[in-house]
GUMI-921140 format. One record per residue (C-alpha): chain; x, y, z; residue in three letters. Coordinates in steps of 0.25 Angstrom, whole numbers, plus 5000, padded with zeros to 4 digits. Layout:
# residues N
c->A	xx->X	yy->Y	zz->Z	r->ala;
...
***
This chain:
# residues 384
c->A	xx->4269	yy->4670	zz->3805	r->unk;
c->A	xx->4266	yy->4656	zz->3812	r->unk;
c->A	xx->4267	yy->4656	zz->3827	r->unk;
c->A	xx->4280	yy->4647	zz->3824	r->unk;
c->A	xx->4286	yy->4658	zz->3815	r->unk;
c->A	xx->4283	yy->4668	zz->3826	r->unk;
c->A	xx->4292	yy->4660	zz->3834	r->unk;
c->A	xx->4304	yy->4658	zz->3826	r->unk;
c->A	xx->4303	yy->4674	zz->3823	r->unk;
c->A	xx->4304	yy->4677	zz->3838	r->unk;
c->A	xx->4315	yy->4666	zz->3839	r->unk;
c->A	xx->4325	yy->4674	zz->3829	r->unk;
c->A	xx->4322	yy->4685	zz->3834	r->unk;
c->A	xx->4325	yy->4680	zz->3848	r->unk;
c->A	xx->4336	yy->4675	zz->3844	r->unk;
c->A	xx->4342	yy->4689	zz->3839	r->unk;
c->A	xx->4340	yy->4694	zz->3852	r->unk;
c->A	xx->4346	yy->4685	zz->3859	r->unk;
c->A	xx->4358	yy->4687	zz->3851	r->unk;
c->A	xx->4357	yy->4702	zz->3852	r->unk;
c->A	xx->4358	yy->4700	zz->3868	r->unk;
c->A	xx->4371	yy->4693	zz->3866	r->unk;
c->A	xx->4378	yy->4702	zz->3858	r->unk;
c->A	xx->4370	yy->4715	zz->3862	r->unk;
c->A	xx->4363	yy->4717	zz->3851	r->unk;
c->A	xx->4349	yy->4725	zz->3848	r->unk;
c->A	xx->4337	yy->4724	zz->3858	r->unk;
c->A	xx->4325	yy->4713	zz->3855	r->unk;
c->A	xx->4316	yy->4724	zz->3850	r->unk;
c->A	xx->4327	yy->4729	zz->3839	r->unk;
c->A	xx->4328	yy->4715	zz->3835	r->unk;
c->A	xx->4315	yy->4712	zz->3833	r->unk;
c->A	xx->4312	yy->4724	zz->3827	r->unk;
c->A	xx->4324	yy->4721	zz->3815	r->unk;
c->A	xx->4318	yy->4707	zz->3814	r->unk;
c->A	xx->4304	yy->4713	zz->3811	r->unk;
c->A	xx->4308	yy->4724	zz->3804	r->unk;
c->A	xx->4315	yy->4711	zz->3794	r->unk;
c->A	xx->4303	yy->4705	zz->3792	r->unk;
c->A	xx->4290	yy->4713	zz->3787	r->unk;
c->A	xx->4282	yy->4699	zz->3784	r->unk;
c->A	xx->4282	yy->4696	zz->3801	r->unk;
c->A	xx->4268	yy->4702	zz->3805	r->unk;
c->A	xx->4265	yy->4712	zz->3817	r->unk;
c->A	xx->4258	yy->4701	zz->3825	r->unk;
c->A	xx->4269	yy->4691	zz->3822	r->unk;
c->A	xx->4278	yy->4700	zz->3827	r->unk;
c->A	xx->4272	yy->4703	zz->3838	r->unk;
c->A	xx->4272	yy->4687	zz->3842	r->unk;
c->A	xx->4286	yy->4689	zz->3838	r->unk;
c->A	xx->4291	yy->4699	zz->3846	r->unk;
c->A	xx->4281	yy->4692	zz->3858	r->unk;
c->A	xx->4289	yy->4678	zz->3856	r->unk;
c->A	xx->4303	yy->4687	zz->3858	r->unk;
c->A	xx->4302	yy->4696	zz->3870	r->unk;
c->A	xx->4293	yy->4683	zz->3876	r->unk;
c->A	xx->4307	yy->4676	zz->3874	r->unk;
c->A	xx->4316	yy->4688	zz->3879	r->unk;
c->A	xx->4308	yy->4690	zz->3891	r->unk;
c->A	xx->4308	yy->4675	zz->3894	r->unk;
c->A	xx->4324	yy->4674	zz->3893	r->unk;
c->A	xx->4332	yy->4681	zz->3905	r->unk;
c->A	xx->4344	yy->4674	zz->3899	r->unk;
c->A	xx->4347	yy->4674	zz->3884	r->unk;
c->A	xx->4343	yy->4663	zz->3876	r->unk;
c->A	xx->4351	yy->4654	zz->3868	r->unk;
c->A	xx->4341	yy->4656	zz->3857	r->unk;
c->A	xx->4327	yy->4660	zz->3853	r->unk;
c->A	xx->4324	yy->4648	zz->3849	r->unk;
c->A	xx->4328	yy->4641	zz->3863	r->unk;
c->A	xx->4321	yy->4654	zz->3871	r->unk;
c->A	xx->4308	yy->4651	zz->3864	r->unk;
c->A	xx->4309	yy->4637	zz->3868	r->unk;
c->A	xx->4309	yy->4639	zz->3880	r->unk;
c->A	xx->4300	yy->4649	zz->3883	r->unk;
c->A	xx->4287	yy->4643	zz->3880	r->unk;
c->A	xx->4285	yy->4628	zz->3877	r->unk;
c->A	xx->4272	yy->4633	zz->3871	r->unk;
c->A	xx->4281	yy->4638	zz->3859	r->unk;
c->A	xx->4287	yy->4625	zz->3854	r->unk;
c->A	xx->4276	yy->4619	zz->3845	r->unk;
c->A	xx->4282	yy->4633	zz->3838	r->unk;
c->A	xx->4295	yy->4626	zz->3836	r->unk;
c->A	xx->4291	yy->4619	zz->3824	r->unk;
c->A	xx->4299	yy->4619	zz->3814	r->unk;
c->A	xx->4288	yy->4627	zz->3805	r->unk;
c->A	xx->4291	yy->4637	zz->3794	r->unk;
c->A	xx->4296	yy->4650	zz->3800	r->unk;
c->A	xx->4297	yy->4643	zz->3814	r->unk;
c->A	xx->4305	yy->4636	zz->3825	r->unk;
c->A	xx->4313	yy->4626	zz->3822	r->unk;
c->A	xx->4306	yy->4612	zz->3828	r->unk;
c->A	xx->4309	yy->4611	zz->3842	r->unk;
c->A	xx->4319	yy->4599	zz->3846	r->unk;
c->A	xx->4323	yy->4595	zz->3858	r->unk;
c->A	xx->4336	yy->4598	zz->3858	r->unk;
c->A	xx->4333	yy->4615	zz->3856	r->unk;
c->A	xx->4338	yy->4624	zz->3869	r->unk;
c->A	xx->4328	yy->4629	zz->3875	r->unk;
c->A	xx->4330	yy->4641	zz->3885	r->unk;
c->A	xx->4324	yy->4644	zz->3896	r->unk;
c->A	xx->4318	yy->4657	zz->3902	r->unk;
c->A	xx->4321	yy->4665	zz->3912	r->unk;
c->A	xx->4318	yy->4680	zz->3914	r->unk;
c->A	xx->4330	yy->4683	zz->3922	r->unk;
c->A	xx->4347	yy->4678	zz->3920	r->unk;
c->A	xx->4348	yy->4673	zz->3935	r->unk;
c->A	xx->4360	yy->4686	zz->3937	r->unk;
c->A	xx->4350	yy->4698	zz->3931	r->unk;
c->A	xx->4337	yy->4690	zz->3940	r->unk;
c->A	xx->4348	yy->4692	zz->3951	r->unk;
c->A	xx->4349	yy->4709	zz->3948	r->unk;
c->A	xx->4333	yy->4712	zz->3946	r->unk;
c->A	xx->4322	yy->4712	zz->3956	r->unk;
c->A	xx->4314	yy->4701	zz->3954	r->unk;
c->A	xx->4301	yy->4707	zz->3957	r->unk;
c->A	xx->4306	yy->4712	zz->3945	r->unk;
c->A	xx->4311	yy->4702	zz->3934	r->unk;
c->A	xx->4297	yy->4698	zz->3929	r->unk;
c->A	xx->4293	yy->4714	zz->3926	r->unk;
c->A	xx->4306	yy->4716	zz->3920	r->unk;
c->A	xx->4303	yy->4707	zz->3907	r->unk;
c->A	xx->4287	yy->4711	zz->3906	r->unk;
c->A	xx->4283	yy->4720	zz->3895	r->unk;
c->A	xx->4285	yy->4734	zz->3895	r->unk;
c->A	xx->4277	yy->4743	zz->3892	r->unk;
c->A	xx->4275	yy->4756	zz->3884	r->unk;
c->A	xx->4279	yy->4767	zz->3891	r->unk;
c->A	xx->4279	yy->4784	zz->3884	r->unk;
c->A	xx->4284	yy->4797	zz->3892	r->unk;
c->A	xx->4276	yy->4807	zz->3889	r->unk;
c->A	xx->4281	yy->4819	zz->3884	r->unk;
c->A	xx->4280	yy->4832	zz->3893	r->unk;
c->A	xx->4287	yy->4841	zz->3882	r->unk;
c->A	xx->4274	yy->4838	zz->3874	r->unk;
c->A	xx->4262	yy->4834	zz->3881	r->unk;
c->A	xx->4256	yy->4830	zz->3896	r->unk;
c->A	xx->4254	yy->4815	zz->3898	r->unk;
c->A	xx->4239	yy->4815	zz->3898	r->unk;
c->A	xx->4239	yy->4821	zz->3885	r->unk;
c->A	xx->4249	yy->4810	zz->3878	r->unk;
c->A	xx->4241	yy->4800	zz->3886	r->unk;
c->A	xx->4230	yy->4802	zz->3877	r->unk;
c->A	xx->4239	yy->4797	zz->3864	r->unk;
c->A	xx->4239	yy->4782	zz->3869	r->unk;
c->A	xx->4224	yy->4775	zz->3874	r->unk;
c->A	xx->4228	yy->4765	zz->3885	r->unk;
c->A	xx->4241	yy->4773	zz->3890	r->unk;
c->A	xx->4244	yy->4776	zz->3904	r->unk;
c->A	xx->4252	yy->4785	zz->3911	r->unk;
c->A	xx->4264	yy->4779	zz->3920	r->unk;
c->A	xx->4273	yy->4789	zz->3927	r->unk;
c->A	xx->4273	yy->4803	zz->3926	r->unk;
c->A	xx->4277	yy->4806	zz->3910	r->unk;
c->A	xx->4272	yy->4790	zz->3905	r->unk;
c->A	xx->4263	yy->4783	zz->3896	r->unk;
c->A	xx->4261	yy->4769	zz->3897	r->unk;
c->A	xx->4256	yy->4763	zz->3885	r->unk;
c->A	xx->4247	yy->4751	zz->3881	r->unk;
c->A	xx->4254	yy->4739	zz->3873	r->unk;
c->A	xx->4257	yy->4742	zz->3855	r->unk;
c->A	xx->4255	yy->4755	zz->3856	r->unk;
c->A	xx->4265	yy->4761	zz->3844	r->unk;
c->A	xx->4271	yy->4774	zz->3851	r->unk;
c->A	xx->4279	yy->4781	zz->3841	r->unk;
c->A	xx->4268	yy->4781	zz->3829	r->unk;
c->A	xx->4258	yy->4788	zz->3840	r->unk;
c->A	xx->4256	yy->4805	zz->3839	r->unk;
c->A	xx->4261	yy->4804	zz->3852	r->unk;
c->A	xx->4274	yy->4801	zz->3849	r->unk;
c->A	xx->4275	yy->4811	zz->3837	r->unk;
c->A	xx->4272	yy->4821	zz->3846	r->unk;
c->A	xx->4282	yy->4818	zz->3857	r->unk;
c->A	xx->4273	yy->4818	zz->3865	r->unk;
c->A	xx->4277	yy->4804	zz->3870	r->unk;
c->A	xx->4291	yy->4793	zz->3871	r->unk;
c->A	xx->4292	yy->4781	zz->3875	r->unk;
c->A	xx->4300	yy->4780	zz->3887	r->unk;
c->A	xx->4297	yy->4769	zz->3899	r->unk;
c->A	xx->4290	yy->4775	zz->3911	r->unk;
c->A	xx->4302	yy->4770	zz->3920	r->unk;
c->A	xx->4312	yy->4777	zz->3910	r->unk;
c->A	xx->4302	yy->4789	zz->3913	r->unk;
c->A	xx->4305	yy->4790	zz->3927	r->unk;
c->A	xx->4321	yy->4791	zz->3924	r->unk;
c->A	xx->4319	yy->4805	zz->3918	r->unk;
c->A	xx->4310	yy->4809	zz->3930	r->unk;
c->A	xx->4318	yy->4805	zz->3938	r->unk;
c->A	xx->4328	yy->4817	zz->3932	r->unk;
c->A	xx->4317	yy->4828	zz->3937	r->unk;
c->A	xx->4324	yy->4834	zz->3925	r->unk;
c->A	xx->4319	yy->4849	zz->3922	r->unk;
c->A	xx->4319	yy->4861	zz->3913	r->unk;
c->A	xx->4334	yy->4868	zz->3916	r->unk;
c->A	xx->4340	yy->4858	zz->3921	r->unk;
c->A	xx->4354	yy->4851	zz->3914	r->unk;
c->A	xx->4350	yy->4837	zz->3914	r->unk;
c->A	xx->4357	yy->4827	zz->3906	r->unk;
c->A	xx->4352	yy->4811	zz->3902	r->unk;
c->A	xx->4366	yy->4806	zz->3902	r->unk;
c->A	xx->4362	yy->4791	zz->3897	r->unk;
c->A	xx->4351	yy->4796	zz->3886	r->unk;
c->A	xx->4351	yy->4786	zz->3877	r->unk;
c->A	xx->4340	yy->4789	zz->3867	r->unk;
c->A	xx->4336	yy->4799	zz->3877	r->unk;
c->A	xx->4321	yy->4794	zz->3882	r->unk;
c->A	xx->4323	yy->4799	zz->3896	r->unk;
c->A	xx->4331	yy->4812	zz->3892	r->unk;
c->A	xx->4318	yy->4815	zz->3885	r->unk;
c->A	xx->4311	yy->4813	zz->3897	r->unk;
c->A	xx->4319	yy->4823	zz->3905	r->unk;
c->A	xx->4319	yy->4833	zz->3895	r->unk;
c->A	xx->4303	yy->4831	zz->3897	r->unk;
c->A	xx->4305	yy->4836	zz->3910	r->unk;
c->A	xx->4315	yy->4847	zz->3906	r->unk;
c->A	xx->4304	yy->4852	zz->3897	r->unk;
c->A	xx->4312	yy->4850	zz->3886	r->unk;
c->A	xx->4323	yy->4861	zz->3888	r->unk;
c->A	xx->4338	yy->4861	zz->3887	r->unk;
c->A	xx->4347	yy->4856	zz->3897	r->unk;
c->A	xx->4345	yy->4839	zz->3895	r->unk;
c->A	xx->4358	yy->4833	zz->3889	r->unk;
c->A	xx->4355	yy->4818	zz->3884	r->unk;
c->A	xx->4367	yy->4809	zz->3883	r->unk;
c->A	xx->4373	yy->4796	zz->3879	r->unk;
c->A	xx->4384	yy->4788	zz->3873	r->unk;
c->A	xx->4373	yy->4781	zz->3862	r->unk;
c->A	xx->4374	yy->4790	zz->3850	r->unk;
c->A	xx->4363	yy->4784	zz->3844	r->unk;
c->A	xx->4355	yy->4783	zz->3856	r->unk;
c->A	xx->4357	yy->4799	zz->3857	r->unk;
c->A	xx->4353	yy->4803	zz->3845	r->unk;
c->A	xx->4340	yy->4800	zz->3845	r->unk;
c->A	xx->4337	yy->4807	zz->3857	r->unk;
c->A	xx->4337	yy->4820	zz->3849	r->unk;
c->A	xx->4324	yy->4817	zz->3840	r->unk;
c->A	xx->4316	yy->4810	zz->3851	r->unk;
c->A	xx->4319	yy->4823	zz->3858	r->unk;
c->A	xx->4313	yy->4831	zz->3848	r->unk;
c->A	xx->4300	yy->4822	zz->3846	r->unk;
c->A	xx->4297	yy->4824	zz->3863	r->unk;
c->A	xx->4301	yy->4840	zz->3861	r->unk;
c->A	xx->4314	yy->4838	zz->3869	r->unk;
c->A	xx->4323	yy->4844	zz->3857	r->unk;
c->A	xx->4333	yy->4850	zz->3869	r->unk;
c->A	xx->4340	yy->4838	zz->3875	r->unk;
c->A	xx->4355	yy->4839	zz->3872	r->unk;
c->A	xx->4361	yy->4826	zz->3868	r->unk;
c->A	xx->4377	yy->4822	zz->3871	r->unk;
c->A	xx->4382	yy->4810	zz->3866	r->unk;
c->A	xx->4392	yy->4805	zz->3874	r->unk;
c->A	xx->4405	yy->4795	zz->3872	r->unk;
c->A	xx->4405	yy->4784	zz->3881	r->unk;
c->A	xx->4417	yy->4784	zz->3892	r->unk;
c->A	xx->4418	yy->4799	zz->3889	r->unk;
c->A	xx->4406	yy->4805	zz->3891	r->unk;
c->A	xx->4410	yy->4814	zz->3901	r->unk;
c->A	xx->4417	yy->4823	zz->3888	r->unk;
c->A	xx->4404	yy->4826	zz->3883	r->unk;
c->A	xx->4396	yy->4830	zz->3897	r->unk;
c->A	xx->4407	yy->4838	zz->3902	r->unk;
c->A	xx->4398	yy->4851	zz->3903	r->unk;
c->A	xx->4387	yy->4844	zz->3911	r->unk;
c->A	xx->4397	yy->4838	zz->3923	r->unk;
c->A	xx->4391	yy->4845	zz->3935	r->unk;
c->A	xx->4380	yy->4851	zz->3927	r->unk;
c->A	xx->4367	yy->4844	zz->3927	r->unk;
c->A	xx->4355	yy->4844	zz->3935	r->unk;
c->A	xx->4350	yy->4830	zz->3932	r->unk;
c->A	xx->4358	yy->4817	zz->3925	r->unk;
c->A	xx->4351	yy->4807	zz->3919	r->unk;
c->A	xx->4360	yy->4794	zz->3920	r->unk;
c->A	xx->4349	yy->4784	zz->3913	r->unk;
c->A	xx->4362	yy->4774	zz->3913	r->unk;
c->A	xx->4364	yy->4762	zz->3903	r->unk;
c->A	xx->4359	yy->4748	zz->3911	r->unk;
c->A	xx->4355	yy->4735	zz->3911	r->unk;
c->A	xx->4341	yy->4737	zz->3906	r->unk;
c->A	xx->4336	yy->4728	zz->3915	r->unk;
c->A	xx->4324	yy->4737	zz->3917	r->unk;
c->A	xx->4320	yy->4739	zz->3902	r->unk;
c->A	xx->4319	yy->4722	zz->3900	r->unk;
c->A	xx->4305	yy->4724	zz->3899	r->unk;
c->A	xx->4308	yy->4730	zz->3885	r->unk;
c->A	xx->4321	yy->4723	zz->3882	r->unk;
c->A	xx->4321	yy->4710	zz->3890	r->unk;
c->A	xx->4332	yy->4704	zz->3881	r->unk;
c->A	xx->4341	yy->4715	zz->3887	r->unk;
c->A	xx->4344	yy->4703	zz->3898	r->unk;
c->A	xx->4351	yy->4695	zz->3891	r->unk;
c->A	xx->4360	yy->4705	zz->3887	r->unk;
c->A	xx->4363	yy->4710	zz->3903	r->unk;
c->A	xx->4375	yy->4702	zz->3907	r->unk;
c->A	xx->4383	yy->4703	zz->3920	r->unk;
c->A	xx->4395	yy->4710	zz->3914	r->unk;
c->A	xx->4383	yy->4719	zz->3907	r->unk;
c->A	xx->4378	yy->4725	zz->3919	r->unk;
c->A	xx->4393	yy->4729	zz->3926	r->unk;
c->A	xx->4396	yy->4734	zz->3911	r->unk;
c->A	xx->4381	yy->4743	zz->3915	r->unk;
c->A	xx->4384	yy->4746	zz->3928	r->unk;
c->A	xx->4397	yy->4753	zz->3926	r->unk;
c->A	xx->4392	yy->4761	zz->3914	r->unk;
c->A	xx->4381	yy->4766	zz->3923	r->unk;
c->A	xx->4391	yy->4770	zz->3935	r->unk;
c->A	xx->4400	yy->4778	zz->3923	r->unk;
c->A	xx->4386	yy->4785	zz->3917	r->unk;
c->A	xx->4383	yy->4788	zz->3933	r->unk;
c->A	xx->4395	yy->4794	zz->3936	r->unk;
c->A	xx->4394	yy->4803	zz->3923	r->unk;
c->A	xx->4382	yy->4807	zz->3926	r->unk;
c->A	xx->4385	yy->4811	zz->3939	r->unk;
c->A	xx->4394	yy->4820	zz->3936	r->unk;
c->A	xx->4387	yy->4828	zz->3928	r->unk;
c->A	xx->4376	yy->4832	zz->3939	r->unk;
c->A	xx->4377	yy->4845	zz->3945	r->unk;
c->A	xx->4377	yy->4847	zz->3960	r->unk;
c->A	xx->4362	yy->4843	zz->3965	r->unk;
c->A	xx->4359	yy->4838	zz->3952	r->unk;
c->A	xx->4354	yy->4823	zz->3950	r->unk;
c->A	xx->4358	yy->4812	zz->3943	r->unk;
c->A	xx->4347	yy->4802	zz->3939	r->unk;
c->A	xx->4353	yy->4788	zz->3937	r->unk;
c->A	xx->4345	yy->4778	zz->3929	r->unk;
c->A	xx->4344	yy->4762	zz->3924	r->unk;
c->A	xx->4336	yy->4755	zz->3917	r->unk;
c->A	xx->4339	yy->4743	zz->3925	r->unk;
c->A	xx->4335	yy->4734	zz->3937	r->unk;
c->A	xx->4347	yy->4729	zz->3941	r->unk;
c->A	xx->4352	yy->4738	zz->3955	r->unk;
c->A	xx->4366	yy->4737	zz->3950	r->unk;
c->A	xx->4361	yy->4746	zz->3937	r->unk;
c->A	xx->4354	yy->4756	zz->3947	r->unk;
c->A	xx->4353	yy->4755	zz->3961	r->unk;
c->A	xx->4368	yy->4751	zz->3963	r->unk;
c->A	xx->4373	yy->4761	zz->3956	r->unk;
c->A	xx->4368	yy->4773	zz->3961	r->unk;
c->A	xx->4370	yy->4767	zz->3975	r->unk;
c->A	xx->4385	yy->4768	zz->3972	r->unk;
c->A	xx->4385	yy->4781	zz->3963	r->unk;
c->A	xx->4379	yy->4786	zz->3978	r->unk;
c->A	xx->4390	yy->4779	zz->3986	r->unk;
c->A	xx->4400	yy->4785	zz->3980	r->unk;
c->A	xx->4395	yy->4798	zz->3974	r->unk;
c->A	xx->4393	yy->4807	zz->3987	r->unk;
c->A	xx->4388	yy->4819	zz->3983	r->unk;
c->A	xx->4376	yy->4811	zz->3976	r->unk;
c->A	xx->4363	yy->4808	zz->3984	r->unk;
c->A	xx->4350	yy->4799	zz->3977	r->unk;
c->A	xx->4336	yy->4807	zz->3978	r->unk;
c->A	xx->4323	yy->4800	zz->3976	r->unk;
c->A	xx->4315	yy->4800	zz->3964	r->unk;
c->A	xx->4302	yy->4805	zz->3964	r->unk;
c->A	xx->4292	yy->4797	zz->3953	r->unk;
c->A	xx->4281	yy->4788	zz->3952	r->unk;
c->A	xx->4285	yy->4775	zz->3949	r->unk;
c->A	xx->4298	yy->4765	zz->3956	r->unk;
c->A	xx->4304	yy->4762	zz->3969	r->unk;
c->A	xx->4315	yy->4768	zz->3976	r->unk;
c->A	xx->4328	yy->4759	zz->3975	r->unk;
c->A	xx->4342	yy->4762	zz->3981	r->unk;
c->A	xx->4344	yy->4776	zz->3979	r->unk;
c->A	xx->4334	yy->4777	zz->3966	r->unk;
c->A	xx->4321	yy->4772	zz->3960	r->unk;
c->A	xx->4318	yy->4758	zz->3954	r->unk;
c->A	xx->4308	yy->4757	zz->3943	r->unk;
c->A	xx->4303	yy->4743	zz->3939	r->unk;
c->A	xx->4294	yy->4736	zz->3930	r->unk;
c->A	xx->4287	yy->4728	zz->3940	r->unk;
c->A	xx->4284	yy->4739	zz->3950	r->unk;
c->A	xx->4283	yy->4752	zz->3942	r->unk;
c->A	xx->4279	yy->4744	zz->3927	r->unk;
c->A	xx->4290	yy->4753	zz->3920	r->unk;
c->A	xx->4306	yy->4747	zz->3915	r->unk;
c->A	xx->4315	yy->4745	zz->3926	r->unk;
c->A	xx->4324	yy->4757	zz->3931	r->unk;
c->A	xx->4333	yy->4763	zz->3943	r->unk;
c->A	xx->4332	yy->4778	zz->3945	r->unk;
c->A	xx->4341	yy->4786	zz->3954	r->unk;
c->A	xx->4341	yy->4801	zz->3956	r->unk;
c->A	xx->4354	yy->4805	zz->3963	r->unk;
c->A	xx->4359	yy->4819	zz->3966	r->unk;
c->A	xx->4373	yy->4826	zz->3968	r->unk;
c->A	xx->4375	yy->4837	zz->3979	r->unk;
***
């Protein structure tokens, strides 16, 4: 493909996304994997120039574009000889074209985040495994991957283009692909063998995996969620790691309470890994900003005071609650477990012993410019 082809690829694309933001649509990456997958012809380095042109664009933009092509004009003058009107390229420029321009941050989110933070937050990410205790010591897995370095107490961290799932690692189970950050959630848990713990936000069940890790694998982990399809592949991934006990609950949102009546008062540790902004993941999915709205975040907010409520209640005396986000914002994290304390007496915060973040309100505040790992707020709280 010419340069100017390249170009026009990434503004169609760019342009599906932008649309996908509007109406909540499928994420950049599953977008660009359909469009690919469509066209056999498009060579691997042209896609990766392709998907370059993209996230360069999606990372440039803290408000949504009116179009691809408007975003490209405006990111770089360097890229308007491209816009020539060739084959399989741009249209010629004109005068009268929109032309957007960059900013990393909407001026209300810029308001929410850190600064010292904002420029980390749309870097690349990096490559991140969790090495699997059920199956093999760190050192040993180490061995699997020339230039990986461990991070944290269970993690790999992984040179660029490595392909994961095609190595004997992963076969193995000795090996998934978790963030470092997400890691520190589950240890957080101090989860072990005997204990009643229950992950009640599991989603695909990453961090349930983790715990049962920890739990060496027995019975007594209960993974739910409302997202059947999310659920249901916790099962197999569970069987790859040699984690085949975990019991999963799907639950119906609004009712859940019908379906954990057995556990109320009955667990040692709750995992609340609540849904949220993202705003700690844009690293991964820096379009994810143009789909957080004012009216978004109070919607976020008061589906995470619900989940935390819930999954208080099912924490036996002395037990401990573990309340997670993915998200920078201290309305998300820090605010709510300030009032969860305010107006739950019986509960008291206890600090989290690991390697890696800063204390922040009554928990713990991992970020990508100071700890390298996806944005999150950890708070361990425990009921008398």
């Amino acid at each position: 493909m010419t340069p100017s082809a390249r170009l026009q690829s990434a503004i169609e694309i760019l342009d599906l996304v932008i649309d996908a933001a509007k109406d909540n649509g499928p994420a950049a990456d599953t977008i660009l994997s359909s469009w690919f997958k469509t066209r056999r012809f498009v060579g691997s380095k042209d896609r990766r120039a392709i998907r370059e042109h993209v996230y360069t664009a999606v990372r440039a933009f803290g408000t949504r574009p009116h179009s691809g092509r408007a975003a490209f004009l405006g990111l770089d003058k360097a890229l308007w000889p491209l816009f020539d009107g060739s084959p399989y390229g741009p249209a010629e420029y004109k005068h009268s074209d929109a032309i957007a321009g960059p900013s990393p941050l909407s001026a209300w989110l810029a308001g929410l985040i850190d600064p010292a933070e904002q420029a980390a937050l749309l870097d690349r990410a990096p490559l991140d495994l969790r090495s699997n205790r059920l199956k093999a010591e760190r050192e040993a897995v180490l061995t699997h991957f020339a230039g990986a370095e461990p991070i944290g107490r269970d993690g790999i961290r992984l040179p660029e283009n490595v392909a994961v799932e095609a190595t004997p690692a992963w076969t193995l189970g000795l090996i998934d692909i978790q963030d470092a950050g997400s890691q520190i959630i589950a240890q957080a848990c101090l989860a072990k063998a005997g204990m009643t713990v229950v992950d009640l936000c599991a989603g695909a069940g990453g961090k349930t995996l983790a715990l049962a890790a920890d739990m060496g694998g027995t019975a007594g982990l209960i993974a739910t969620d409302t997202n059947r399809d999310r659920l249901q592949r916790l099962p197999q991934r569970g069987w790859r790691l040699g984690a085949g006990e975990v019991e999963t609950r799907l639950l119906d949102q609004g009712k859940e309470h019908e379906t954990l009546t057995d556990l109320v008062g009955q667990a040692d540790v709750v995992l609340v890994d609540a849904p949220c902004s993202g705003s700690g993941t844009w690293r991964r999915n820096p379009e994810a900003r143009w789909r957080l709205t004012p009216t978004r975040l109070e919607q976020v907010t008061a589906t995470q005071r619900h989940v935390l409520a819930l999954g208080a209640s099912l924490v036996k005396p002395g037990g401990a609650l573990v309340y997670a986000v993915c998200s920078l914002i201290d309305a998300e994290g820090k605010a709510q477990i300030d009032a969860f304390l305010a107006e739950n007496k019986g509960w008291k915060s206890e600090a989290i012993s690991v390697d890696m973040g800063r204390p922040h309100g009554a928990g713990l505040i991992l970020t990508p410019g100071h700890d390298g790992v996806d944005g999150f707020f950890i708070a361990r709280i425990i009921r008398s």
